[in-house]
Backbone as CSV, one residue per row, in Angstrom:
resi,resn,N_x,N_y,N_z,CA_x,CA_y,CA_z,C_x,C_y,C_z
1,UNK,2.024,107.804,186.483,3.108,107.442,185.605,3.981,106.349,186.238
2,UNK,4.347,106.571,187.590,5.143,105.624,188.258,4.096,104.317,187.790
3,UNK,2.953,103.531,188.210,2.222,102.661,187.687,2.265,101.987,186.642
4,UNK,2.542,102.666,185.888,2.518,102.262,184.214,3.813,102.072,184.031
5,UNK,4.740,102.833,184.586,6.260,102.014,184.657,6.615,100.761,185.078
6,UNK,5.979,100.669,186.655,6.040,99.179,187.045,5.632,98.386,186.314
7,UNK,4.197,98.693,185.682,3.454,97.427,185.347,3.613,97.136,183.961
8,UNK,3.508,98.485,183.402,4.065,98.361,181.572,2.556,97.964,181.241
9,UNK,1.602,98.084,181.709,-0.092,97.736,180.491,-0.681,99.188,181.797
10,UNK,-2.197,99.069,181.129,-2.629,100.552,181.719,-4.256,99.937,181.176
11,UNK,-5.200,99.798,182.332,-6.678,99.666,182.231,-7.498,100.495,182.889
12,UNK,-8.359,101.843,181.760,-8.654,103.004,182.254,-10.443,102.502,182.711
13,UNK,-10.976,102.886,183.693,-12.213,101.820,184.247,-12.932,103.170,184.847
14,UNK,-13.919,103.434,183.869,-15.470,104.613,184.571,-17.163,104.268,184.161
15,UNK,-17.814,104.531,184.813,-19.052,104.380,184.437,-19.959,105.894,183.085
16,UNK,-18.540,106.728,182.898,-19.300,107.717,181.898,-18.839,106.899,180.192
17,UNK,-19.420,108.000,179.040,-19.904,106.745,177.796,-17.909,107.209,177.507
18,UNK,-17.381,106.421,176.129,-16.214,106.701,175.703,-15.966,108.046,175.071
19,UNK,-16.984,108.668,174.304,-16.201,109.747,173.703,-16.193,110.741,174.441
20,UNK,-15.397,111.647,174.249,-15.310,113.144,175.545,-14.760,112.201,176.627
21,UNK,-14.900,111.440,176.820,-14.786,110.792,178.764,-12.857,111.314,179.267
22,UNK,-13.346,111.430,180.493,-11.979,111.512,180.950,-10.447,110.672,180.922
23,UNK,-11.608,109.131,180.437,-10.100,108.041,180.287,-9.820,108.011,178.618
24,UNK,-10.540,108.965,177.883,-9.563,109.331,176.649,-8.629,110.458,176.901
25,UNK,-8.675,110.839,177.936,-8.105,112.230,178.299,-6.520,111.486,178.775
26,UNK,-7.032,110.768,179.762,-5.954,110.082,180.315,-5.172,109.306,179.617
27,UNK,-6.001,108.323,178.473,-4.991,107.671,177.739,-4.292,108.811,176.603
28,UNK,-4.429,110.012,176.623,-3.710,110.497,175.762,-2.413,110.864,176.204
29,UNK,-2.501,111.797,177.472,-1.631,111.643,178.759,-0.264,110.767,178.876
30,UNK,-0.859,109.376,179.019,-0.427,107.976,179.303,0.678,107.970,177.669
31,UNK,-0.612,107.653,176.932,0.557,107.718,175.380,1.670,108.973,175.111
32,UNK,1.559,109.223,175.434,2.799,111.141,175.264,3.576,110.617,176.511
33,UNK,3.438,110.646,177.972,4.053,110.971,178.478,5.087,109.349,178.803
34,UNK,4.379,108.450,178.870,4.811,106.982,179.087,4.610,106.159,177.825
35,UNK,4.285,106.694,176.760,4.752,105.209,175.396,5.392,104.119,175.468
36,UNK,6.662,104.736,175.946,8.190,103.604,175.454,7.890,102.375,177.055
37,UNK,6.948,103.277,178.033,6.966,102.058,179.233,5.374,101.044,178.656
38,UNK,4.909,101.492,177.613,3.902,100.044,177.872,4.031,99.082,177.055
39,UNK,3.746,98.096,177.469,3.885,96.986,176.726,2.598,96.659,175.997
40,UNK,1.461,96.862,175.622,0.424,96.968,175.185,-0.381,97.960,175.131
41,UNK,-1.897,98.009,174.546,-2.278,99.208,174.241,-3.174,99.612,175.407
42,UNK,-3.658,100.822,175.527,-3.869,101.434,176.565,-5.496,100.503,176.722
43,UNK,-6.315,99.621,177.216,-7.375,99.532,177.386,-8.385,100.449,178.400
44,UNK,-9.364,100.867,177.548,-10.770,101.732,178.018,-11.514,100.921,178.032
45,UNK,-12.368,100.504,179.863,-13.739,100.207,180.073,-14.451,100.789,180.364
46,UNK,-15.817,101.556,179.502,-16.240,102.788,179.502,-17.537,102.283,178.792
47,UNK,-18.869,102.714,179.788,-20.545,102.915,179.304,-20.095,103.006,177.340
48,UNK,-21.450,102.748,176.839,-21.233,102.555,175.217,-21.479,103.914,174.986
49,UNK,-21.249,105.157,173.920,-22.012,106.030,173.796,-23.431,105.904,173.526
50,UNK,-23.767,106.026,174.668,-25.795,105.670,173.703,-26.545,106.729,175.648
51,UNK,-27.381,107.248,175.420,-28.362,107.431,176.175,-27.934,106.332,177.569
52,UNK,-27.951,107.217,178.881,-28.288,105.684,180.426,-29.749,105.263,180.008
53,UNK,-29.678,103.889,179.978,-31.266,103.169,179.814,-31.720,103.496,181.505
54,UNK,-33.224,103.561,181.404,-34.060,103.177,182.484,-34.171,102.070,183.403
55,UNK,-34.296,100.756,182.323,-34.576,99.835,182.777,-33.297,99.043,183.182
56,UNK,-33.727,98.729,184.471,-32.366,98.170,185.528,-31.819,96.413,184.516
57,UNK,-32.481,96.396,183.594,-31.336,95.226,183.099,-31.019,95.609,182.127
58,UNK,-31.444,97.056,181.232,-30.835,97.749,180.099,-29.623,98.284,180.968
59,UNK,-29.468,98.943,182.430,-28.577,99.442,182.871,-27.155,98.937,183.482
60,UNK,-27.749,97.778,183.720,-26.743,96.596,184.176,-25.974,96.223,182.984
61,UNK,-26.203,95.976,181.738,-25.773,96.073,180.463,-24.697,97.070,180.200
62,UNK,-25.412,98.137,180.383,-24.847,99.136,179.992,-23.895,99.636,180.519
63,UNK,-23.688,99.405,182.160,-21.989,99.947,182.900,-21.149,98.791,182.533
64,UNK,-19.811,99.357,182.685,-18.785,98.248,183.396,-18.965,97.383,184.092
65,UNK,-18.956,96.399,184.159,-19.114,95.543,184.868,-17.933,94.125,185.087
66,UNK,-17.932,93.055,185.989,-16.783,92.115,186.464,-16.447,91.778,185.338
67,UNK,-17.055,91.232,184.420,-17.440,90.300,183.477,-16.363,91.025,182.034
68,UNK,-16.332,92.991,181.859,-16.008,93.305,181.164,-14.572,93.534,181.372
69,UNK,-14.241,93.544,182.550,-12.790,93.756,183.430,-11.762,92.731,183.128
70,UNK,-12.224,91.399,183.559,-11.850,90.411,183.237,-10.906,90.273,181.955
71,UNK,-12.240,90.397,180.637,-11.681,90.512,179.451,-10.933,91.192,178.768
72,UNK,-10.619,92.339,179.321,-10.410,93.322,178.914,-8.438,92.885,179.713
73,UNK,-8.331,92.411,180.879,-7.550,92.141,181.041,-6.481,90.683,180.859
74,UNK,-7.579,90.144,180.615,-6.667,88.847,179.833,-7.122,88.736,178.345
75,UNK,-6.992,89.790,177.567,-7.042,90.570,176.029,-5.743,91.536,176.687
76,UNK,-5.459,92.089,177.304,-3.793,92.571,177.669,-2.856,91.666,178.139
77,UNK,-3.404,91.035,178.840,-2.235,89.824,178.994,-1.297,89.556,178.218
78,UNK,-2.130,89.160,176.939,-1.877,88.238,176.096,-0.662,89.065,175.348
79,UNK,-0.234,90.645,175.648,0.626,91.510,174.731,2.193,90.813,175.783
């Protein structure tokens, strides 16, 4: 909570898929307990719901990765 005070944005970052996952858990948390401190909306970088692929460039796809971080943070910036 202290975090999200300083910073006022909040980027929740795991390799499990979005639904059930723990950073919906957290952004619910985050929204109830700290609302009035963010300045934008809570961003989740989180596996797609679908099956882990096998194949190591279906899988590379499929986590988090630099590339999704990035965006995800200058798409908050911009609040």
């Amino acid at each position: 909570m202290a975090s999200v005070r300083k910073c006022n944005k909040v980027i929740l970052l795991h390799e499990d898929t979005r639904t059930g996952s723990m950073a919906g858990e957290l952004a619910a948390l985050l929204a109830e307990k700290a609302f009035e401190d963010l300045d934008g909306p809570i961003m989740r970088i989180t596996a797609p719901d679908t099956p882990v692929p096998f194949s190591p460039p279906l899988e590379e796809y499929f986590l988090p990765n630099a590339r999704k971080v990035v965006e995800a943070a200058r798409k908050l910036a911009e609040y």
